[in-house]
Structures are given as structure tokens and as C-alpha cells.
LONUKE-557222 format. One record per residue (C-alpha): chain; residue in three letters; x, y, z; residue number from 1. Coordinates in nm, 2 decimals, decimal comma. Last residue first. Layout:
BEGIN
<'A' 'Ala' <X Y Z> NUM>,
...
This chain:
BEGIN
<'A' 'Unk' <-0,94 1,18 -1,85> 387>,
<'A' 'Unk' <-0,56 1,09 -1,85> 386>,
<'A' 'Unk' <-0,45 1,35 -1,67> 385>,
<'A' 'Unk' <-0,76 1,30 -1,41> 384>,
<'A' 'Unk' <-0,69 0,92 -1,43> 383>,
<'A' 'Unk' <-0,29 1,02 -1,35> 382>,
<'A' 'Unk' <-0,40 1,24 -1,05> 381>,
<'A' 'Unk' <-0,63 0,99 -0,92> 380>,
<'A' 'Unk' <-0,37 0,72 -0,93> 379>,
<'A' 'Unk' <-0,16 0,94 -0,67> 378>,
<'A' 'Unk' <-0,41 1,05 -0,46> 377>,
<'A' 'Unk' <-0,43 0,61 -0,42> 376>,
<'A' 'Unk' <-0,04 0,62 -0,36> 375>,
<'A' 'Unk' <-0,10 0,83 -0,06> 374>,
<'A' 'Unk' <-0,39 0,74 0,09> 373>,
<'A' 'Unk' <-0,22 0,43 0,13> 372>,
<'A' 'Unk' <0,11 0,57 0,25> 371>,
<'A' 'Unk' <-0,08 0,73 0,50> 370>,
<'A' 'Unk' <-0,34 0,48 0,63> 369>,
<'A' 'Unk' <-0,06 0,26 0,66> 368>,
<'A' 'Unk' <0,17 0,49 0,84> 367>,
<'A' 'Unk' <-0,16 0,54 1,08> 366>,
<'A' 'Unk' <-0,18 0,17 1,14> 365>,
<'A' 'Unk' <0,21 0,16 1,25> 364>,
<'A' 'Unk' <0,17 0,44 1,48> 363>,
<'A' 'Unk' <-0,11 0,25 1,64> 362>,
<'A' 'Unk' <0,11 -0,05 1,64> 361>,
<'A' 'Unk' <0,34 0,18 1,86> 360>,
<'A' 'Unk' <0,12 0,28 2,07> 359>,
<'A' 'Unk' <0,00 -0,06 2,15> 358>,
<'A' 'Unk' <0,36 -0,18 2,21> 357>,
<'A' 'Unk' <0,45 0,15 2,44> 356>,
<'A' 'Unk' <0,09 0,07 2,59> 355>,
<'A' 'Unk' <0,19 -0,27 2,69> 354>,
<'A' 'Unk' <0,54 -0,19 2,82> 353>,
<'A' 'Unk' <0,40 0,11 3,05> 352>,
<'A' 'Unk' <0,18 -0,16 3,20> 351>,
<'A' 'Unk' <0,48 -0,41 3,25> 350>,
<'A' 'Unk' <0,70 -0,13 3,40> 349>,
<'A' 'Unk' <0,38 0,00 3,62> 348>,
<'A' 'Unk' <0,39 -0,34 3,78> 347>,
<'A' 'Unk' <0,73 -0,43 3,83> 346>,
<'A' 'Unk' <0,73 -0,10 4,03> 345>,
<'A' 'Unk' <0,88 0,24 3,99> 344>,
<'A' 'Unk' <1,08 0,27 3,66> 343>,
<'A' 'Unk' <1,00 0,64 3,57> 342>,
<'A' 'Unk' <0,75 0,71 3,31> 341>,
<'A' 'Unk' <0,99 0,80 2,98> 340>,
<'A' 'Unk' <0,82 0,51 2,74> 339>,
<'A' 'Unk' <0,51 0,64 2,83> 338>,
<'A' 'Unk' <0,62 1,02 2,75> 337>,
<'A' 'Unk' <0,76 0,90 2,43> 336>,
<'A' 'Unk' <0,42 0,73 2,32> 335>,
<'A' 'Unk' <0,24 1,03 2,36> 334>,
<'A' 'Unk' <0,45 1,23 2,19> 333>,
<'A' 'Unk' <0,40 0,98 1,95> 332>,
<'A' 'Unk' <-0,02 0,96 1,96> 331>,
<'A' 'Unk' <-0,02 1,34 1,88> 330>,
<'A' 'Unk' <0,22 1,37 1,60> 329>,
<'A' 'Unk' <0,05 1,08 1,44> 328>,
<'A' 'Unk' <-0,32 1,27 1,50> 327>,
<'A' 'Unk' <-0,21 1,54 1,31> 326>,
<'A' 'Unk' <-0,05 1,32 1,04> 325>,
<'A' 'Unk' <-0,38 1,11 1,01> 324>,
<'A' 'Unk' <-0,54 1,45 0,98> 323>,
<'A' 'Unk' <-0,36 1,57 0,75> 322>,
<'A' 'Unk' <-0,34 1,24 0,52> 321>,
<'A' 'Unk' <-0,76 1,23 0,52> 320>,
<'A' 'Unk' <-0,77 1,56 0,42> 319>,
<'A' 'Unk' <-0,57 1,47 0,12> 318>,
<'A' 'Unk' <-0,83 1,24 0,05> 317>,
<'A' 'Unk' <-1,09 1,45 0,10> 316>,
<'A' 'Unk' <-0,95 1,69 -0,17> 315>,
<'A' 'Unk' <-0,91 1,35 -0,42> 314>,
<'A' 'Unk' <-1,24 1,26 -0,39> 313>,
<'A' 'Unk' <-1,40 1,58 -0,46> 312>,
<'A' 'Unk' <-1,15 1,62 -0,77> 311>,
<'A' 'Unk' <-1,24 1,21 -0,90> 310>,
<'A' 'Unk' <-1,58 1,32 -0,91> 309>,
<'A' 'Unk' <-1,55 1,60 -1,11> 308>,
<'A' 'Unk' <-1,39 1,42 -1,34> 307>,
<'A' 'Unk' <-1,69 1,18 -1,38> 306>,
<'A' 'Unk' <-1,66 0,83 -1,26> 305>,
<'A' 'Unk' <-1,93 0,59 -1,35> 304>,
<'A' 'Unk' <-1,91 0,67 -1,76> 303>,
<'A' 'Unk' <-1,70 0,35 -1,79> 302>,
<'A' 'Unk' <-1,38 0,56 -1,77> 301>,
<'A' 'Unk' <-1,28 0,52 -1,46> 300>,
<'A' 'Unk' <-1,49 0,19 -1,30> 299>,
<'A' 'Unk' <-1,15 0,10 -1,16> 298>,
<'A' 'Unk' <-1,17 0,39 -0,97> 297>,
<'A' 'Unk' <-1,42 0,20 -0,73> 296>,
<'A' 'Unk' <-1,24 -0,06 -0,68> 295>,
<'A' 'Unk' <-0,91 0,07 -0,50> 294>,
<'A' 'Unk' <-1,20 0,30 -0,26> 293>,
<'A' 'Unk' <-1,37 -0,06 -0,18> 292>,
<'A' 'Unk' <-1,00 -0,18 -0,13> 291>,
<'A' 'Unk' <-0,90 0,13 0,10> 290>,
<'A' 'Unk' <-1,23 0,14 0,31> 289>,
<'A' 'Unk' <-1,22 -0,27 0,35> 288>,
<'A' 'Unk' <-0,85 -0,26 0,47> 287>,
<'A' 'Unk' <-0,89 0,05 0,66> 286>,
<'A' 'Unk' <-1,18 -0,11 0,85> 285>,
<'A' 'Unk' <-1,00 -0,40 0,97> 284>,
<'A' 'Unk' <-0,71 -0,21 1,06> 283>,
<'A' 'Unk' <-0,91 0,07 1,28> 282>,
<'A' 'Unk' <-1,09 -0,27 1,40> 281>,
<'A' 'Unk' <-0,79 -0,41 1,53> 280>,
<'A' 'Unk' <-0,66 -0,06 1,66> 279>,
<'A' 'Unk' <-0,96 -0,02 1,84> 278>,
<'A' 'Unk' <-0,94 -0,34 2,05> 277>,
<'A' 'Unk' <-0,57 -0,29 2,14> 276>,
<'A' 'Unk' <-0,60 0,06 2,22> 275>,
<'A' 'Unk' <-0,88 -0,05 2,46> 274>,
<'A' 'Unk' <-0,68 -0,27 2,64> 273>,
<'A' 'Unk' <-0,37 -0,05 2,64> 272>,
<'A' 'Unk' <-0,57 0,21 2,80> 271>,
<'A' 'Unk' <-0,71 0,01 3,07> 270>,
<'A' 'Unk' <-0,36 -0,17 3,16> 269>,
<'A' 'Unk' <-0,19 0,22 3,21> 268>,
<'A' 'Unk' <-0,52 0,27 3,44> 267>,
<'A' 'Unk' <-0,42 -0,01 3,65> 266>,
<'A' 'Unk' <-0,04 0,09 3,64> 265>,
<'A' 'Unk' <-0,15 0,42 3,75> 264>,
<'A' 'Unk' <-0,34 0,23 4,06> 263>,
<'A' 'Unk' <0,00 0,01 4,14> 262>,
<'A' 'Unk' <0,17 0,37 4,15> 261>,
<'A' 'Unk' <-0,09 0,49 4,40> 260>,
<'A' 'Unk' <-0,08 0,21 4,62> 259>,
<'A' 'Unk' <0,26 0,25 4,58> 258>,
<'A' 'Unk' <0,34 0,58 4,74> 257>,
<'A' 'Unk' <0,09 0,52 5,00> 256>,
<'A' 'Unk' <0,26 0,22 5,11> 255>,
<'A' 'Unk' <0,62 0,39 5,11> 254>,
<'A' 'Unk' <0,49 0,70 5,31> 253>,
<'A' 'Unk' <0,71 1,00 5,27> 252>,
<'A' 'Unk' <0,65 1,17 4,93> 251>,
<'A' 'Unk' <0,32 0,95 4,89> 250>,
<'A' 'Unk' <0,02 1,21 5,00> 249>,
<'A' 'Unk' <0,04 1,55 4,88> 248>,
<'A' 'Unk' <0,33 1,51 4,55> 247>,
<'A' 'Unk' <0,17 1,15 4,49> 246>,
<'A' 'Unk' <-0,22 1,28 4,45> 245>,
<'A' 'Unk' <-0,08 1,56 4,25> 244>,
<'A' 'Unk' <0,14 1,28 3,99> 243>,
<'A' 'Unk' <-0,25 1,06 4,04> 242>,
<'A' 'Unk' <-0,44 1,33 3,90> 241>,
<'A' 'Unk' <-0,17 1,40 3,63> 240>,
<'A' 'Unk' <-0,18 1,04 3,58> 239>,
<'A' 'Unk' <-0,54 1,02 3,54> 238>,
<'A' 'Unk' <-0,62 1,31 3,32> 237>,
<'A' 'Unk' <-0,35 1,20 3,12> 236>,
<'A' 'Unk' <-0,53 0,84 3,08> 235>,
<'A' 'Unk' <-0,84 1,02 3,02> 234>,
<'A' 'Unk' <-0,71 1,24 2,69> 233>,
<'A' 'Unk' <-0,56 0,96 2,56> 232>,
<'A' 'Unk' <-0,90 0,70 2,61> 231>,
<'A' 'Unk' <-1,08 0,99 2,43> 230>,
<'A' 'Unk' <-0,88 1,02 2,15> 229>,
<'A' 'Unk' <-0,89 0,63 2,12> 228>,
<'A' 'Unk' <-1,25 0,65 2,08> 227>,
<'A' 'Unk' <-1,22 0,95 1,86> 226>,
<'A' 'Unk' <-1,01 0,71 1,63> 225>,
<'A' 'Unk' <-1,22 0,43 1,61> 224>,
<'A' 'Unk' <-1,54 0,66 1,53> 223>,
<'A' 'Unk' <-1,33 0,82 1,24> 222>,
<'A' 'Unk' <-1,24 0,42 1,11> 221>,
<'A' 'Unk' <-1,64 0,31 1,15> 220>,
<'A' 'Unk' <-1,72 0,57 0,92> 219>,
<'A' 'Unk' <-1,44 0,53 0,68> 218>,
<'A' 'Unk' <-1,61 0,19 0,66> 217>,
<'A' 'Unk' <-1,93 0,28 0,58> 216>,
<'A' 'Unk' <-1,79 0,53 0,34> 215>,
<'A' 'Unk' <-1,58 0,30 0,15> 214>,
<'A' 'Unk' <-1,88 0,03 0,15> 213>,
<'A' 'Unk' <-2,15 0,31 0,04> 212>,
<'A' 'Unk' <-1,86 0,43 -0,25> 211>,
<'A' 'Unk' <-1,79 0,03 -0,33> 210>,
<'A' 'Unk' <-2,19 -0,03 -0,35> 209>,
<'A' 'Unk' <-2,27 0,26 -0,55> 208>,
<'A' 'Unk' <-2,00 0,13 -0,85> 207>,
<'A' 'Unk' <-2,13 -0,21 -0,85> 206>,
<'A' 'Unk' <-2,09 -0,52 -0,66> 205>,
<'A' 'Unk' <-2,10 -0,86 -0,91> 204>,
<'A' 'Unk' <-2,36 -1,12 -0,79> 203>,
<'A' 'Unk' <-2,56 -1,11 -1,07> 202>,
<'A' 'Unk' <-2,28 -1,10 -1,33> 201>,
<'A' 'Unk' <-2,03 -1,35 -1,21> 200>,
<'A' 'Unk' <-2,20 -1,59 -1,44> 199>,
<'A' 'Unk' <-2,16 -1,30 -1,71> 198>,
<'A' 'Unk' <-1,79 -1,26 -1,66> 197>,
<'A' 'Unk' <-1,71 -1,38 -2,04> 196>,
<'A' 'Unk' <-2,02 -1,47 -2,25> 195>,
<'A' 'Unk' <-2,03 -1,22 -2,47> 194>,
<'A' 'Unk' <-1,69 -1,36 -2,60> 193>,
<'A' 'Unk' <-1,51 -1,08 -2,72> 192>,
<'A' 'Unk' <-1,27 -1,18 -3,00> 191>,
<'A' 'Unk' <-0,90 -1,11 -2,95> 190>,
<'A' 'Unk' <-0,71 -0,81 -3,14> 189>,
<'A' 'Unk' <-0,31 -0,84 -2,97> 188>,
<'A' 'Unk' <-0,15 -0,53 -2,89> 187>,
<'A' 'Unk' <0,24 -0,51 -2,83> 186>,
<'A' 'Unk' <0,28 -0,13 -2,94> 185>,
<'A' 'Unk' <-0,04 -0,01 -3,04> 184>,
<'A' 'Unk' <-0,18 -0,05 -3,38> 183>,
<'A' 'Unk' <-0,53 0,06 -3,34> 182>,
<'A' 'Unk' <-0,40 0,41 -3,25> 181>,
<'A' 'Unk' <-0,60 0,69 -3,08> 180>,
<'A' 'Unk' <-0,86 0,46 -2,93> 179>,
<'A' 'Unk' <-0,60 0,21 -2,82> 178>,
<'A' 'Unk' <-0,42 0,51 -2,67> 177>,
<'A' 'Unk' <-0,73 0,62 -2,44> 176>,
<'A' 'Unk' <-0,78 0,25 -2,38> 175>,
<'A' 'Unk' <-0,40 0,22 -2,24> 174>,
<'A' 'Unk' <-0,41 0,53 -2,07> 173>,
<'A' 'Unk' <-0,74 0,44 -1,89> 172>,
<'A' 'Unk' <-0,54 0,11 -1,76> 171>,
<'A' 'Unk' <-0,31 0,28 -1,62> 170>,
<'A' 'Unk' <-0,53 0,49 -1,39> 169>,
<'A' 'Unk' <-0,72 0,18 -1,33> 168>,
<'A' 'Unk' <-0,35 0,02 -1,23> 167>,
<'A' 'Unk' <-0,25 0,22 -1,04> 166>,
<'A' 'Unk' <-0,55 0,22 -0,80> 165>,
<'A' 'Unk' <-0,52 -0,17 -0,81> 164>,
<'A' 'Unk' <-0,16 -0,15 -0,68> 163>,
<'A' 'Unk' <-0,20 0,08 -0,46> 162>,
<'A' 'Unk' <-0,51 -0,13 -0,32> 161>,
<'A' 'Unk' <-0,29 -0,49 -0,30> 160>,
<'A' 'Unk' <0,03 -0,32 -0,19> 159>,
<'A' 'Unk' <-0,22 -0,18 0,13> 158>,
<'A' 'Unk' <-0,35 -0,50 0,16> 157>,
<'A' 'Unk' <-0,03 -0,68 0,15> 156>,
<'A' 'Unk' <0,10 -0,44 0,43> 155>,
<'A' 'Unk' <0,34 -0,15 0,47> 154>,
<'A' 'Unk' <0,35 0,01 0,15> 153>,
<'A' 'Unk' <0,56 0,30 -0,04> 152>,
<'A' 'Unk' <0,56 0,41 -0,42> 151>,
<'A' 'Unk' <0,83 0,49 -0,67> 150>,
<'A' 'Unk' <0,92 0,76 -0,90> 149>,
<'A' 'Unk' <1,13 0,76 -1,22> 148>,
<'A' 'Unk' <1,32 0,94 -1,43> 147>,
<'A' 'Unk' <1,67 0,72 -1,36> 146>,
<'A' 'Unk' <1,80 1,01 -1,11> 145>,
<'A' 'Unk' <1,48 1,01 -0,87> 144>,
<'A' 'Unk' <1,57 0,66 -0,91> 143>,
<'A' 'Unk' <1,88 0,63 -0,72> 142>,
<'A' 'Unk' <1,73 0,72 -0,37> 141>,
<'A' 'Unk' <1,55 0,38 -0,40> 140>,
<'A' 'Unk' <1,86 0,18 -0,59> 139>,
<'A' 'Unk' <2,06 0,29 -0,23> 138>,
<'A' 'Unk' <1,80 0,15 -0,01> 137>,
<'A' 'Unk' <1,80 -0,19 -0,18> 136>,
<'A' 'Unk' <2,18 -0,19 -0,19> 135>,
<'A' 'Unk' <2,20 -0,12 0,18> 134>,
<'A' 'Unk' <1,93 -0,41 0,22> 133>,
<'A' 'Unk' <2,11 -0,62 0,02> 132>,
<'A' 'Unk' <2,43 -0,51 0,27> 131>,
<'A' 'Unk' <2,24 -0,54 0,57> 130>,
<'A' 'Unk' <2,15 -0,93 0,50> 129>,
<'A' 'Unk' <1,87 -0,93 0,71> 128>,
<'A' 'Unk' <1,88 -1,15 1,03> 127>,
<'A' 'Unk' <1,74 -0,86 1,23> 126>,
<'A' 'Unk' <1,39 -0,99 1,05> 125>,
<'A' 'Unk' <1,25 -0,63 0,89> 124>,
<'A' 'Unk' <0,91 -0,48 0,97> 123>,
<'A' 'Unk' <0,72 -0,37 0,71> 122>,
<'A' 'Unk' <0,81 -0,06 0,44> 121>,
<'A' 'Unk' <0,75 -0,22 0,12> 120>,
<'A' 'Unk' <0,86 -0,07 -0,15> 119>,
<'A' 'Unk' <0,71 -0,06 -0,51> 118>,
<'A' 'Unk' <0,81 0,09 -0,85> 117>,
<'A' 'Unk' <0,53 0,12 -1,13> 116>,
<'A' 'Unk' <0,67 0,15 -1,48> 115>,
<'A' 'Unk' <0,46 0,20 -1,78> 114>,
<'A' 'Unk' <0,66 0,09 -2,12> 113>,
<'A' 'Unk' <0,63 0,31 -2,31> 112>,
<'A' 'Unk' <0,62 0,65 -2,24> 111>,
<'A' 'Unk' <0,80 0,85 -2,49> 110>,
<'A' 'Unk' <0,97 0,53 -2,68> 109>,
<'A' 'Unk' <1,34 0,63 -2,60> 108>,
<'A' 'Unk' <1,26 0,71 -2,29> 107>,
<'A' 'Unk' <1,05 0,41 -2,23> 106>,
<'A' 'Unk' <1,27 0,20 -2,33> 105>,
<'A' 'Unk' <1,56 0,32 -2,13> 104>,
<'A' 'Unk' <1,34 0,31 -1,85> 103>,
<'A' 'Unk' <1,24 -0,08 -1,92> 102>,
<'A' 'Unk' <1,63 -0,17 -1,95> 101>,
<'A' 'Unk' <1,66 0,00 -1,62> 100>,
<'A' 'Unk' <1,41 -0,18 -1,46> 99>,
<'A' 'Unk' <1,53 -0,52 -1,60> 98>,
<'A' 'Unk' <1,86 -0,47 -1,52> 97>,
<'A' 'Unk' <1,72 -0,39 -1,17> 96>,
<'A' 'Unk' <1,53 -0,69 -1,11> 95>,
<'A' 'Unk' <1,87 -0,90 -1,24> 94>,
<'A' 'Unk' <2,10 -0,72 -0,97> 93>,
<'A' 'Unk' <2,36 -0,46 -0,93> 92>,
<'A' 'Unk' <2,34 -0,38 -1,36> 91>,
<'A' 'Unk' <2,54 -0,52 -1,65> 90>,
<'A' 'Unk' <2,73 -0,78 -1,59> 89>,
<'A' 'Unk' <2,48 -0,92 -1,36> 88>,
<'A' 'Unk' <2,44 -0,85 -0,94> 87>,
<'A' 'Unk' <2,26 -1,10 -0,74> 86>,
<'A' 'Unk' <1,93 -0,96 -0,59> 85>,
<'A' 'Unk' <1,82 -0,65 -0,45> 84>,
<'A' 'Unk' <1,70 -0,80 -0,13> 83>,
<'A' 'Unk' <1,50 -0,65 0,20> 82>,
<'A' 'Unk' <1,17 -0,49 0,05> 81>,
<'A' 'Unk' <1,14 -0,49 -0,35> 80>,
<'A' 'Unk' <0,88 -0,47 -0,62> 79>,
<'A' 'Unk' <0,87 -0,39 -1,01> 78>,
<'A' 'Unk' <0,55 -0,37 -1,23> 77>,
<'A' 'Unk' <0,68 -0,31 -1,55> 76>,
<'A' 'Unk' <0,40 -0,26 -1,76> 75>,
<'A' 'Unk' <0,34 -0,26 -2,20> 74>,
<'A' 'Unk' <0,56 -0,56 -2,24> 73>,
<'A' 'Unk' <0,76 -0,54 -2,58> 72>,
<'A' 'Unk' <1,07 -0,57 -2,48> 71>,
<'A' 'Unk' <1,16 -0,98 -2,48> 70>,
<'A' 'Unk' <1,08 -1,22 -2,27> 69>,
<'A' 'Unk' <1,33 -1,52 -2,39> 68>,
<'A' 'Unk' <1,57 -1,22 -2,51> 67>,
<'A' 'Unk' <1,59 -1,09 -2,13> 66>,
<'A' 'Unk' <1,55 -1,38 -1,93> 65>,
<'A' 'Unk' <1,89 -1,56 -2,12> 64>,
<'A' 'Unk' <2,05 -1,21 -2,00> 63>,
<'A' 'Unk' <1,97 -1,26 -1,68> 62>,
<'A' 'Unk' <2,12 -1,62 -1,67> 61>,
<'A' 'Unk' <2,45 -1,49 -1,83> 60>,
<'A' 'Unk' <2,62 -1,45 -2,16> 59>,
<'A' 'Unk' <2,35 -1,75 -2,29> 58>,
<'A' 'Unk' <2,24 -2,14 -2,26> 57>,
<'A' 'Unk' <1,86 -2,25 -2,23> 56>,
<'A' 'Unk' <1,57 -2,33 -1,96> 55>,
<'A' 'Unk' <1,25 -2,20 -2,05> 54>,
<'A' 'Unk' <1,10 -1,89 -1,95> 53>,
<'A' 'Unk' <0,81 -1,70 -1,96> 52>,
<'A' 'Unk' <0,64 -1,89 -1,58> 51>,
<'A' 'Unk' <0,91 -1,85 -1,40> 50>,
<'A' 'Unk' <1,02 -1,50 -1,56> 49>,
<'A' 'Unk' <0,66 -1,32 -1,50> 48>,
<'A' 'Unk' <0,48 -1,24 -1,74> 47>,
<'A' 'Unk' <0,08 -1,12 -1,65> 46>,
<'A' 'Unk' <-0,15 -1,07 -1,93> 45>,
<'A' 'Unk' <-0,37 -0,77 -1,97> 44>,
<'A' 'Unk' <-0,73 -0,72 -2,04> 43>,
<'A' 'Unk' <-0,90 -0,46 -2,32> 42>,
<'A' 'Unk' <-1,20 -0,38 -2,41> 41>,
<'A' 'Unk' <-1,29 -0,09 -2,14> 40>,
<'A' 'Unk' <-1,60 -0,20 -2,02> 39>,
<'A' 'Unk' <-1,60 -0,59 -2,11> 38>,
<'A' 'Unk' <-1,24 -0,68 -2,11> 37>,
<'A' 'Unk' <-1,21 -0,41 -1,83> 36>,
<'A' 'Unk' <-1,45 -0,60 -1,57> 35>,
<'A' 'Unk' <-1,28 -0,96 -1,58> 34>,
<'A' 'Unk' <-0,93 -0,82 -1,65> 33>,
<'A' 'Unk' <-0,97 -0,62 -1,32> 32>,
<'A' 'Unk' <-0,98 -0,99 -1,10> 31>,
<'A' 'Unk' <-0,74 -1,14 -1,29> 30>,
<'A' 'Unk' <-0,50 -0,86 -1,27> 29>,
<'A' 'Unk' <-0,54 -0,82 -0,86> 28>,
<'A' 'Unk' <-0,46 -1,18 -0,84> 27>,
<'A' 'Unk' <-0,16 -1,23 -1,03> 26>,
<'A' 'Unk' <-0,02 -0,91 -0,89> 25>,
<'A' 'Unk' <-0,11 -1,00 -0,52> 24>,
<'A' 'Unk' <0,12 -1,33 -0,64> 23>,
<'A' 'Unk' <0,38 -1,14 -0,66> 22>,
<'A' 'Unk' <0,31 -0,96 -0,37> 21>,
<'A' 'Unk' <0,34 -1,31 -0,15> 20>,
<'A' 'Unk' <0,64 -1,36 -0,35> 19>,
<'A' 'Unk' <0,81 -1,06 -0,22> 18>,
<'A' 'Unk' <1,16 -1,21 -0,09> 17>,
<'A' 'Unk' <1,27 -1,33 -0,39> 16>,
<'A' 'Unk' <1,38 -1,04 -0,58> 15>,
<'A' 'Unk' <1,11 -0,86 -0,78> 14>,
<'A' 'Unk' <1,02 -0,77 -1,17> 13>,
<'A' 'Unk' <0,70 -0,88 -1,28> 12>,
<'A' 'Unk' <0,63 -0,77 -1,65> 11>,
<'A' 'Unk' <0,28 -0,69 -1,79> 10>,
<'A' 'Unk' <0,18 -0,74 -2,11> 9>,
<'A' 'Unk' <-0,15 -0,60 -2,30> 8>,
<'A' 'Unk' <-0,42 -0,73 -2,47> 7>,
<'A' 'Unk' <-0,63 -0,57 -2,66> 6>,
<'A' 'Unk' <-1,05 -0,71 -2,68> 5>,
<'A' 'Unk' <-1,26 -0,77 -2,96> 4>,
<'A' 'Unk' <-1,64 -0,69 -3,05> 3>,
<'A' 'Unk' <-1,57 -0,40 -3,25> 2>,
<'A' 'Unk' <-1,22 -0,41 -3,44> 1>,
């Protein structure tokens, strides 16, 4: 029908403990549904079970979800960190019921529904129950075995531009199958009001300003990290001079000795300073690189992206996860020679503390920039299967 839009459903499956992604999901949809409705013509309709359900009697609470929600969403969007859940007759927890129930489906259906499993990889509380997160762990390695794949994140940013890369790629199976078949499975025909988005309009940024954001900011990330290369290579240049400086001077005077361990500790401080300052705006810029980037391929499909495109980008992106695992290997082995320094003064222990902590977020911001990369090579692969 010209002049209409499809809708699509798409189901939220999650313990408790990711609300805050949850709602990313909420948001992220909203935000592409205002773009594809009018370039793609189609938009998609979050369910999730606390807002699809209404309180009623059946086998079991799970099962009550399932008939009230029914089997004809389009997307199972399913995320977990630290809980499974509480087990059902029929599966180790309600999310997975639901997961599984979705990858029968969509063997049975030959590719329907699409299903998008998440982990997040952050920091856990030592109060974690071990055994949900066992059971968490243990449904991971599982699904290899249940046809599916999954995908990694450390941060609600990097959740928020996987998931937005996923989706486009998703999203340009869905037209590409509306155009094949009107009917569709679970498609509703809704009139296209011309109006929709155009306040939003003027102030909307385009396809050239995402690709001069991501490169800006990609930019500003490369200068970060030589910054930090060259703060490495001067803090070894400094204790080797002052290990030499030691083995002539400070074997057998005390004062000497730690005049030139309270120096080290000086230069220990100095590093960790500027490690903490460029690993700030290393994040800040991967956030605004990786959500620019997330953007951009949602224009797939509207003529912005050509396949061509999507191959260039895709090569430097796996450039991009080299080098951040070149310069991981790098910044741990430094990390383990900090933690080893030898426990010679209050002072050089708190210094080596500080850069073991610094390090170690470092480390942390590189993961990020890996998994990231990761999952958004990912969606490029399915657009360029899909284009």
C-alpha cells in the first residue's frame, strides 16, 4: 500500500537486573522509528511483558506471559548480566523460555523471528548470587548449541550502539521482505502521516554529519592513544634510568637509596595523572565515534550507503580491533610489571597503586572499543547480506 507504513514487534526478554538496557531499547527504537517510517516505511513496536500483560490465572506465571504475548513478534531482543531468572516447568528461567520458544520458531519458520542475544561484561558487585551467575554463564556457552550467537558489551553506550547497528541491519531485512511479500508475518498497513518527524526535520543530522562526527572523534581517540604511548615509553625511560642510577649510587647509602625511590614514585604520580586525563577523553570520544558510526548505517538502504561503502568501512574496522589488541598486549605487560615493582616505600606503593588502577581502566576502555567494534563489523556483514 503506498503511503503506509509495517509495523513490526519486538520482544524484550531480560531478568531484572538490566533495566537500564531495557529502557536503551525503548529509546534506541523510538529514535530509528522516526527515520525508518519515512525512509524505509516501516517502524516497530516495542513489547515488553510489563507493559503486554494483564494480570490473570494459568499453569504458571510464565506461561500466563506467553499466550497473553503471543508468537508473532518479528525480534527477540534478549539481555542478561548477573541473573538468569527463576526457573519454569519448562526451561531454567522465564527469559530463557522465551528465547528458546523464539528459536524454535524461527527454525521452524526459516528465520523468523530475529533474535539478538546480549551480555554485558561490566564489573560485578561480590554480592552476586554465584549460582545465577553460574547459570547465566552456562545458558551463554549453551547457545552455540540452540543455533544462535550472542553479542558482548561493557557499557550502556556500547549496548546502546550494538544495539542500534543491529538493528539497521535488521531493519533492512524486514523492508527487503516487505517488498518481496506484502503479507508478512505479523505486519500491520498504517497510513503515513506526512507530517510525522517533520518538526524534527531542520534540525535532524544527516548522513555527512555522522561520518565527519565519527571521524572527528576517531581522530581525537588515535591522538589520545599516542599520548599515552608516549607517557609509557617515558616512564620506562625513567625507571630504567633511575634502576642504573640505584645500582651506582644507592646500594649502600639509605638516603640516596630513597631519594631516588621517592623520585620514581614522582614519576609513577606523573603517569597516572596523565593516564587519567586521556582515558576520560579516550571514553568520551569512543562514545561519540561509536554512536555517530551506530547512526550512520541506519541510513542503509536509503541510497546513503552504498555496498561499497559498507566494505571500506568494515576493513578499517577490523583495523581498528588489531590495533586496539596490539596496544592491549602492550599496556598489560605494562600493567604487570607495575604491579611487580618491589615494596620499597609508602610512597612508591601508593604511586604503583594509582597506575595499576589507571592501567587497568585503560584496559577496560580498550575492551570497550573491542567488543564495540566488534558487534558493529557484525551488523555490517548482515546489511552487506542483506543488500
Amino acid at each position: 500500500m503506498a503511503g503506509s507504513i509495517k509495523s513490526y514487534q519486538l520482544l524484550v526478554a531480560s531478568p531484572s537486573d538490566v533495566g537500564e538496557e531495557r529502557r536503551v531499547v525503548e529509546d534506541v527504537v523510538s529514535q530509528l522509528n522516526s527515520q525508518w517510517s519515512r525512509s524505509l516505511g516501516l517502524r516497530i513496536d516495542t513489547v515488553k511483558w510489563e507493559n503486554s500483560t494483564h494480570p490473570e490465572f494459568g499453569e504458571y506465571p510464565q506461561a500466563v506471559i506467553n499466550e497473553q504475548i503471543g508468537d508473532d513478534f518479528d525480534i527477540l531482543v534478549g539481555i542478561f548480566w548477573t541473573r538468569i531468572g527463576s526457573p519454569t516447568p519448562q526451561a531454567r528461567s522465564g527469559t530463557v523460555e522465551e528465547i528458546e520458544r523464539a528459536l524454535k520458531r524461527r527454525k521452524d519458520t526459516g528465520g523468523v523471528p530475529e533474535v539478538m542475544l546480549y551480555f554485558k561484561t561490566a564489573q560485578i558487585s561480590p554480592k552476586v548470587d554465584i549460582s545465577q551467575l553460574a547459570a547465566v554463564q552456562q545458558f551463554q556457552a549453551s547457545i552455540g548449541d540452540l543455533g544462535g550467537l550472542y553479542f558482548e558489551f561493557e557499557s550502556l553506550s556500547d549496548f546502546e550502539s550494538s544495539l542500534r547497528a543491529h538493528l539497521a541491519a535488521v531493519a533492512q531485512k524486514l523492508a527487503a521482505r516487505r517488498s518481496a511479500d506484502r503479507a508478512g508475518l505479523n505486519s500491520v498497513e498504517h497510513p503515513l502521516s506526512p507530517d510525522r518527524g517533520s518538526e524534527e526535520d531542520d534540525d535532524e543530522l544527516g548522513y555527512f554529519d555522522y561520518i565527519d562526527i565519527h571521524q572527528s572523534q576517531i581522530e581525537v581517540m588515535n591522538a589520545s592513544m599516542t599520548a599515552i604511548s608516549r607517557a609509557t615509553v617515558l616512564i620506562g625511560e625513567q625507571i630504567e634510568g633511575q634502576s642504573v642510577e640505584m645500582g651506582a649510587n644507592g646500594k649502600h647509602d639509605v638516603r640516596i637509596a630513597r631519594t631516588i625511590v621517592n623520585r620514581t614514585a614522582q614519576y609513577m604520580n606523573n603517569y597516572a595523572d596523565t593516564l587519567s586525563g586521556q582515558v576520560r577523553v579516550l571514553g568520551n570520544a569512543r562514545v561519540q565515534a561509536f554512536d555517530s558510526l551506530s547512526k550512520l548505517l541506519t541510513f542503509a538502504g536509503t541510497g546513503e550507503n552504498s555496498p561499497e561503502d559498507l566494505t571500506v568501512l568494515r576493513k578499517t574496522l577490523r583495523e581498528t580491533i588489531n590495533s586496539a589488541e596490539s596496544a592491549r598486549e602492550g599496556m598489560q605487560g605494562m600493567r604487570d610489571a607495575a604491579a611487580g615493582l618491589p615494596r620499597m616505600s609508602k610512597e612508591l606503593n601508593a604511586s604503583k597503586r594509582r597506575v595499576v588502577a589507571e592501567l587497568d581502566s585503560l584496559l577496560s576502555e580498550i575492551d570497550s572499543v573491542r567488543s564495540t567494534v566488534r558487534n558493529i563489523v557484525e551488523a555490517i556483514d548482515r546489511l552487506l547480506t542483506s543488500s
